[in-house]
C-alpha positions in Angstrom: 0.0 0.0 0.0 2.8 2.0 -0.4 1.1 4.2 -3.6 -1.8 5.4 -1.0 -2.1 8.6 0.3 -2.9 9.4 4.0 -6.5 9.7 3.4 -6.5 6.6 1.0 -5.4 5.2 3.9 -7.2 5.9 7.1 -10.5 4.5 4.4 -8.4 0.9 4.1 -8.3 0.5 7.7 -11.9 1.9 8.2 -13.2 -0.3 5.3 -10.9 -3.6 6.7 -12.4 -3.4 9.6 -16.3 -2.9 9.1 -18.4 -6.0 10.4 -18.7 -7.4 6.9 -19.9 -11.0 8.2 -22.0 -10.3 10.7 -24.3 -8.1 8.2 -23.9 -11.0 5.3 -25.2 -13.8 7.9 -28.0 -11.2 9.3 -29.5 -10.5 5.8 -28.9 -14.1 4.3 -30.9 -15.8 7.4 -34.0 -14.0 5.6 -35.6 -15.6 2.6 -35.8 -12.5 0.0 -36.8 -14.8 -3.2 -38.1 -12.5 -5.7 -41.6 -13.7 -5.3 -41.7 -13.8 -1.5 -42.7 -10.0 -0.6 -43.1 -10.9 3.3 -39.4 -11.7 3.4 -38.2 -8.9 0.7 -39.8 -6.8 3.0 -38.1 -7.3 6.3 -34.6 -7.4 3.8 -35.7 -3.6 2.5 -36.0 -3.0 6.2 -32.8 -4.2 7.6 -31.1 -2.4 4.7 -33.0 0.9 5.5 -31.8 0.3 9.2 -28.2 -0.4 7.7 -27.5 2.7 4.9 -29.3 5.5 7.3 -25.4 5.5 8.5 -25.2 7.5 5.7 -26.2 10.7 4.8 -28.3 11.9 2.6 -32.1 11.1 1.5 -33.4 7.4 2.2 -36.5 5.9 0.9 -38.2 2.4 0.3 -39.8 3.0 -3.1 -42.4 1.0 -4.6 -41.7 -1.0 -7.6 -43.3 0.3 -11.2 -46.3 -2.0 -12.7 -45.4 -4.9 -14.2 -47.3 -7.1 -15.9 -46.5 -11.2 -16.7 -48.2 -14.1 -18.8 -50.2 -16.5 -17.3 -50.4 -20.2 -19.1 -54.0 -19.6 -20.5 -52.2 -16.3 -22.1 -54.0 -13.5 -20.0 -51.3 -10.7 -18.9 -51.9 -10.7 -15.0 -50.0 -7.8 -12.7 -47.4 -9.2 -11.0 -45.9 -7.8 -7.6 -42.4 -6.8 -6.4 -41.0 -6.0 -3.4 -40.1 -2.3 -2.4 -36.5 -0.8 -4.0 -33.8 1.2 -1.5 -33.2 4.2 -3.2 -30.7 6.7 -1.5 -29.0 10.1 -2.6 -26.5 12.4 -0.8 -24.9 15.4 -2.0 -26.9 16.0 -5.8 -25.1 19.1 -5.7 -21.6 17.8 -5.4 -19.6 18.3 -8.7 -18.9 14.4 -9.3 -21.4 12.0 -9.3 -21.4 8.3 -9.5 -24.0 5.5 -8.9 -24.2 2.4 -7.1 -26.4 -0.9 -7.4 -27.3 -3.8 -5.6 -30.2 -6.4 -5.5 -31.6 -7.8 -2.4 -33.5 -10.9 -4.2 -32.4 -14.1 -4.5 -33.3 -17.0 -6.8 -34.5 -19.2 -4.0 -38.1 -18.9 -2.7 -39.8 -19.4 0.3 -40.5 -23.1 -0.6 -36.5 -24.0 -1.8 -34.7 -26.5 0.7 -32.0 -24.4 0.4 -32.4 -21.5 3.4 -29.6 -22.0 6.0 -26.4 -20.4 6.5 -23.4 -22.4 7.8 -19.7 -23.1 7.2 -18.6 -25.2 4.6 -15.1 -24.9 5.6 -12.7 -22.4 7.3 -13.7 -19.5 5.4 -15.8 -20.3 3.1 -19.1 -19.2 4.2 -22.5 -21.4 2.2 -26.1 -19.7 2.2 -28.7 -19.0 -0.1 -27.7 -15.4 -1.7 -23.9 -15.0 0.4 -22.2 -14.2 -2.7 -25.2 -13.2 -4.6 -25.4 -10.5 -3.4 -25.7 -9.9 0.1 -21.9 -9.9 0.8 -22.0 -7.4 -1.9 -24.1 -5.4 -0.3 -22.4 -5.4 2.4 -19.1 -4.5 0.9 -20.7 -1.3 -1.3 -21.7 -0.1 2.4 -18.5 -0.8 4.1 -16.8 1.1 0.8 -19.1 4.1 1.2 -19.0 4.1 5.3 -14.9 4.3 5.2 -15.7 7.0 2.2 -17.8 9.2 4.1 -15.5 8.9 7.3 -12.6 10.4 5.5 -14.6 12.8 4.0 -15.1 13.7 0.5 -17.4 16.9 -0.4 -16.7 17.0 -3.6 -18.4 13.5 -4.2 -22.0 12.8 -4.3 -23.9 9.6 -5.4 -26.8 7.5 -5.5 -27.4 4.1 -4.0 -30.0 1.7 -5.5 -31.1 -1.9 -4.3 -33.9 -3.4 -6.2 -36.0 -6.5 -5.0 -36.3 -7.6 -8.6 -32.7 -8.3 -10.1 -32.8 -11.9 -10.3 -36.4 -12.2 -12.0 -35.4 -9.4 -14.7 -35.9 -5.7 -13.0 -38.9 -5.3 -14.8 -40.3 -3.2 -11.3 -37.2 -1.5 -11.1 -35.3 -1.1 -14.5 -36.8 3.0 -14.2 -35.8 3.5 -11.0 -32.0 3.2 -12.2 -32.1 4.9 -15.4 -33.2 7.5 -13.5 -30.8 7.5 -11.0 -27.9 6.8 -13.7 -28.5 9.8 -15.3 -25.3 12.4 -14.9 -23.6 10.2 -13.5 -19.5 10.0 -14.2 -19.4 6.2 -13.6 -21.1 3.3 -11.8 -20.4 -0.1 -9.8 -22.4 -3.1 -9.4 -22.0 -5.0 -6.5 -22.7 -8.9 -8.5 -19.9 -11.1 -7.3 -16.7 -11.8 -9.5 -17.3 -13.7 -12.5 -14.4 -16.1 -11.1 -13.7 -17.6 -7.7 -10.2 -16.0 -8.6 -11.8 -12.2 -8.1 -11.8 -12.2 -12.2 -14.4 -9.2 -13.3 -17.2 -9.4 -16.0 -16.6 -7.4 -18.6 -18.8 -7.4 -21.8 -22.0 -8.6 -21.5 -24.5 -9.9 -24.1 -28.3 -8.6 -23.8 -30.9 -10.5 -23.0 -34.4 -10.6 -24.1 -37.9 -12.7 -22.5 -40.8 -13.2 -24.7 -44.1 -15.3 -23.6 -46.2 -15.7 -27.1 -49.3 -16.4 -27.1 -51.2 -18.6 -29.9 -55.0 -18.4 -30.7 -56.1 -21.2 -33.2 -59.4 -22.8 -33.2 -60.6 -25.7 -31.5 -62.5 -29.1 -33.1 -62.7 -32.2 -32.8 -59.5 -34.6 -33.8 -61.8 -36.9 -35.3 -65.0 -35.7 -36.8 -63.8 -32.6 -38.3 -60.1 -31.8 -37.7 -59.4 -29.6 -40.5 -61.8 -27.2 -39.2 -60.0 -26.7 -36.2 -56.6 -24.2 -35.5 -53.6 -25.9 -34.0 -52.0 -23.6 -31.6 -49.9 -26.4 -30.0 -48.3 -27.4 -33.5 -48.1 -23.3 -34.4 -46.0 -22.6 -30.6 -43.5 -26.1 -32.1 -43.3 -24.7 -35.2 -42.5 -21.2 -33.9 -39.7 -22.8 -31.5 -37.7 -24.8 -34.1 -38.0 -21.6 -36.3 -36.5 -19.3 -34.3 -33.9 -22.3 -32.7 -32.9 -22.3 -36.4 -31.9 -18.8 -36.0 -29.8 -18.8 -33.8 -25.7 -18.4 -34.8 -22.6 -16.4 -33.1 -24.2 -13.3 -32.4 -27.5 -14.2 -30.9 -28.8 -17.6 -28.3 -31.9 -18.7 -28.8 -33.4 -20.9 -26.2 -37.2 -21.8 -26.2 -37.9 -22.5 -23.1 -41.4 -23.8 -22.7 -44.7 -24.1 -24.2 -48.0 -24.2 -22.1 -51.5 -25.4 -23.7 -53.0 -28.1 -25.0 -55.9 -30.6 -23.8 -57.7 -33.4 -23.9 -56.5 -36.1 -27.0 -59.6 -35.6 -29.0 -59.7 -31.5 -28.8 -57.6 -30.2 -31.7 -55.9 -27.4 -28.7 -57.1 -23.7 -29.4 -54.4 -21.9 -27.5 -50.9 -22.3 -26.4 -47.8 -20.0 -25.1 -44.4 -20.0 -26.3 -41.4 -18.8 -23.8 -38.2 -17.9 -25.1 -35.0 -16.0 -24.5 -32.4 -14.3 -26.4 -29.5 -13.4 -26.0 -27.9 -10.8 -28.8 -24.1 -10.4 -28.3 -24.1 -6.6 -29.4 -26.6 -3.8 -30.0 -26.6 -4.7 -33.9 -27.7 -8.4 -33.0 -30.2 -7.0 -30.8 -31.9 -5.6 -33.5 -31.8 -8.1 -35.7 -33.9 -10.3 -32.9 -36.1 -7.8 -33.0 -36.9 -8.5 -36.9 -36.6 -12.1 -36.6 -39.0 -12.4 -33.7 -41.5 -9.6 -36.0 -40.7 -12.3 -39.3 -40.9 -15.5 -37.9 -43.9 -14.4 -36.3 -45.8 -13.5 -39.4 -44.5 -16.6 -41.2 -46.1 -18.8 -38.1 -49.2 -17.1 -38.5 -49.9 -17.1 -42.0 -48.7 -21.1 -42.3 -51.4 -22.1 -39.5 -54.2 -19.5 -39.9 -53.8 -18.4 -36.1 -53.3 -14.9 -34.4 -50.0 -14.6 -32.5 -49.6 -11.9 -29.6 -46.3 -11.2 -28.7 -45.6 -10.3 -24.7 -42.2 -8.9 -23.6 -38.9 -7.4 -24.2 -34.9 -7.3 -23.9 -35.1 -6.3 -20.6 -31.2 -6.1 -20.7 -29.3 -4.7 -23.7 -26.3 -6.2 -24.5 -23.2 -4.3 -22.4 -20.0 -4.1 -24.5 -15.8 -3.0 -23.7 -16.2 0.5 -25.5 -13.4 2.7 -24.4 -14.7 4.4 -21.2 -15.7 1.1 -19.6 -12.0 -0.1 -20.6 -10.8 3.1 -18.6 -13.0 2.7 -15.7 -11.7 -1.0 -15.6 -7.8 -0.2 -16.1 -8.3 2.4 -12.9 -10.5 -0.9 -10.9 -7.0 -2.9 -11.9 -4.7 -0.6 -10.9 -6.5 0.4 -7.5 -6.5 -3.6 -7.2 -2.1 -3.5 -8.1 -1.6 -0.7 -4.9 -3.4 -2.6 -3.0 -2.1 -6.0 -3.6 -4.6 -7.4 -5.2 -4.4 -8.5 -8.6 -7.6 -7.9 -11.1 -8.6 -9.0 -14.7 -11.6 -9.3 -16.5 -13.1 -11.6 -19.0 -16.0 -11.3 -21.0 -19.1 -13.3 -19.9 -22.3 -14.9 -21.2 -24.5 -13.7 -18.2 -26.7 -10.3 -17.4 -27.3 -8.1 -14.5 -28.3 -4.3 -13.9 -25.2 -3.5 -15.1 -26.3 -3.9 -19.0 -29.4 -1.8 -18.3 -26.6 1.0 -16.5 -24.3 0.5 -19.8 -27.4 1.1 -21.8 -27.6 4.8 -20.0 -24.3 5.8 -21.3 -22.8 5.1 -18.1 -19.3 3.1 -17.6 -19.8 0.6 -15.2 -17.9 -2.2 -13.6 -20.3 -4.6 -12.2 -18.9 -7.3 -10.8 -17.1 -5.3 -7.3 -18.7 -7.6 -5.1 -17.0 -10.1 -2.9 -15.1 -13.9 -4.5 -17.6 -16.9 -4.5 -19.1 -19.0 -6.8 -21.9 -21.5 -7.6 -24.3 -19.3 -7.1 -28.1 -19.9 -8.2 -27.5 -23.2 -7.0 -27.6 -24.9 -3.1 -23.9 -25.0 -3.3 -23.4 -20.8 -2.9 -20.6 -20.3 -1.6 -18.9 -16.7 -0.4 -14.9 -16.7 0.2 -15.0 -14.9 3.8 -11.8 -13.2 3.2 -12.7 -11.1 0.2 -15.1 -8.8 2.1 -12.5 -6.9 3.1 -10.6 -7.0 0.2 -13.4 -5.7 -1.7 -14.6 -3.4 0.8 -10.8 -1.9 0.4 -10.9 -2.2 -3.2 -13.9 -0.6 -3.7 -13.1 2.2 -1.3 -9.9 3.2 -3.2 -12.1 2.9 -6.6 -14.6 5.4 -5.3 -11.9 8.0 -3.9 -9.7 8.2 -7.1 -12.9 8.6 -9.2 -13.7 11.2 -6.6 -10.1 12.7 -7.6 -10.8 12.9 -11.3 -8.7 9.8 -12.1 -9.6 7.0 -14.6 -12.6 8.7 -16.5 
């Protein structure tokens, strides 16, 4: 640490020394699965409790409509949980932004729901990686930040309850609060065990289609009848076809169908894509409006399609590589050594990237199979991250990197 300053400084020490692990086992002891609001609840709460340390203006904010489609095909509302939202110092002449999610992929109903020790320092729980030890490091950063003092840096926190189902209640809430802002960091942990960042991202895009044919019977008159279950196969194998370097394809599921003699009416298509750049993205976008039209014109049925890409593909332009070289070289002074590869997953940080923002989103802690009952979260790298982050936040503060 010989490269820090005497302010750099006093924030290791304050950021080494936060009760990381205490907060991660507090909040991971609470089921916050996206769809469990009872629980995502009492997580906003204990996160409220836990930023108010900070200054500036705290609030639980409720998540924007968003709507979802059933198996018969009828769009339903679907709830989410409230989102932390916290500024301090709007006026100050650098900005930057900071996300977390307090969701996890395991509901109320998963056998997986205890925290306990795998080994010596290796801590398992539903969400200790992802991203509750994040969270806790972004707070431990911003704590050792604010204790050193830094007027010339403002920011805005957000922590949405929706992240893992898509951030359909919450992706407004953070291109609002990305807006000015010099850069951003994403507390998902690293995309290797090793500390390794995430750097480009591909988009990512959910569709539910729904397929009105017309029923008859399968053995008196057939061919009056409308297959919607052979029109949502057809559809899938189409767009599979499709699929090629630049853009995934993966349909996911079809719902419909009836009794054996019933030629089925109705049936709904899921499918995801994933475009590898904002060009591929676009061409989705006219595949899914072709393919559609084919499908529907071949079987004589009406097609309705539901759904988005909820997360544009993030790619390495030049300010993210700059925002990444000053992560790697905060990481070098403080002995920590950091790369980045490119990955195939998404997070907030492609909807940030989508604002114009540079953003690093992997800052959280070292861990690994996460969305699985194995979770794991390396003990040790709270407080490297804590540290890392901390030194990240006051060079941008400084006008370095960007």
């Amino acid at each position: 640490m010989e490269r820090l300053d005497g302010r750099e400084r006093e924030a290791m020490a304050r950021a080494g020394e936060a009760p990381l692990l205490d907060q991660v086992t507090a909040w991971a002891a609470v089921n916050s699965g996206s769809r469990h609001l009872p629980g995502l609840e009492t997580v906003a709460g204990l996160l409220a409790d836990a930023f108010s340390d900070l200054p500036g203006e705290l609030a639980l904010k409720d998540a924007a409509p968003v709507e979802a489609m059933a198996p018969d095909g009828t769009l339903n509302p679907t709830e989410h949980g409230r989102n932390l939202h916290l500024k301090v110092r709007s006026e100050a002449p650098v900005q930057l932004l900071f996300t977390g999610h307090m969701d996890t992929v395991f509901g109320i109903d998963h056998p997986f729901q205890k925290v306990f020790w795998r080994e010596d320092g290796v801590l398992g729980g539903p969400g200790v990686a992802d991203m509750k030890g994040g969270i806790a490091v972004m707070l431990a950063a911003l704590k050792a930040v604010e204790a050193v003092g830094v007027p010339e840096l403002g920011y805005e926190v957000v922590i949405n309850s929706d992240e893992e189902v898509g951030s359909g209640g919450s992706a407004a809430l953070i291109a609002e609060a990305a807006r000015g802002k010099k850069a951003a960091l994403t507390y998902e942990p690293s995309a290797l065990p090793d500390g390794t960042l995430a750097g480009a991202r591909p988009g990512s895009g959910n569709f539910s289609v729904r397929i009105e044919g017309r029923s008859a019977h399968a053995g008196r008159n057939p061919e009056e009848g409308r297959n919607a279950l052979l029109a949502a196969a057809d559809l899938a194998l189409r767009l599979a076809a499709a699929k090629d370097s630049g853009l995934k394809i993966n349909p996911a599921k079809i719902d419909g169908g009836g009794p054996n003699n019933v030629v089925p009416d109705h049936a709904v298509l899921r499918v995801n894509l994933r475009p590898a750049t904002p060009e591929d993205e676009a061409r989705a976008r006219s595949l899914i409006d072709e393919t559609v039209a084919a499908v529907s014109a071949a079987h004589d049925v009406r097609i309705h399609v539901h759904g988005g890409f909820g997360r544009p593909p993030k790619p390495m332009d030049a300010r993210a590589q700059e925002l990444f070289e000053l992560v790697r070289r905060c990481g070098a002074d403080l002995g920590q050594e950091i790369g980045w590869r490119d990955t195939g997953g998404v997070c907030d940080g492609n909807n940030i990237a989508a604002c114009g923002v540079p953003v690093v989103d992997t800052m959280g802690v070292r861990g690994g199979s996460i969305h699985s009952s194995e979770e794991y979260l390396i003990t040790a790298s709270l407080a490297e991250r804590a540290q890392l982050s901390a030194l990240t936040i006051l060079r941008l503060a400084k006008g370095e990197g960007l």
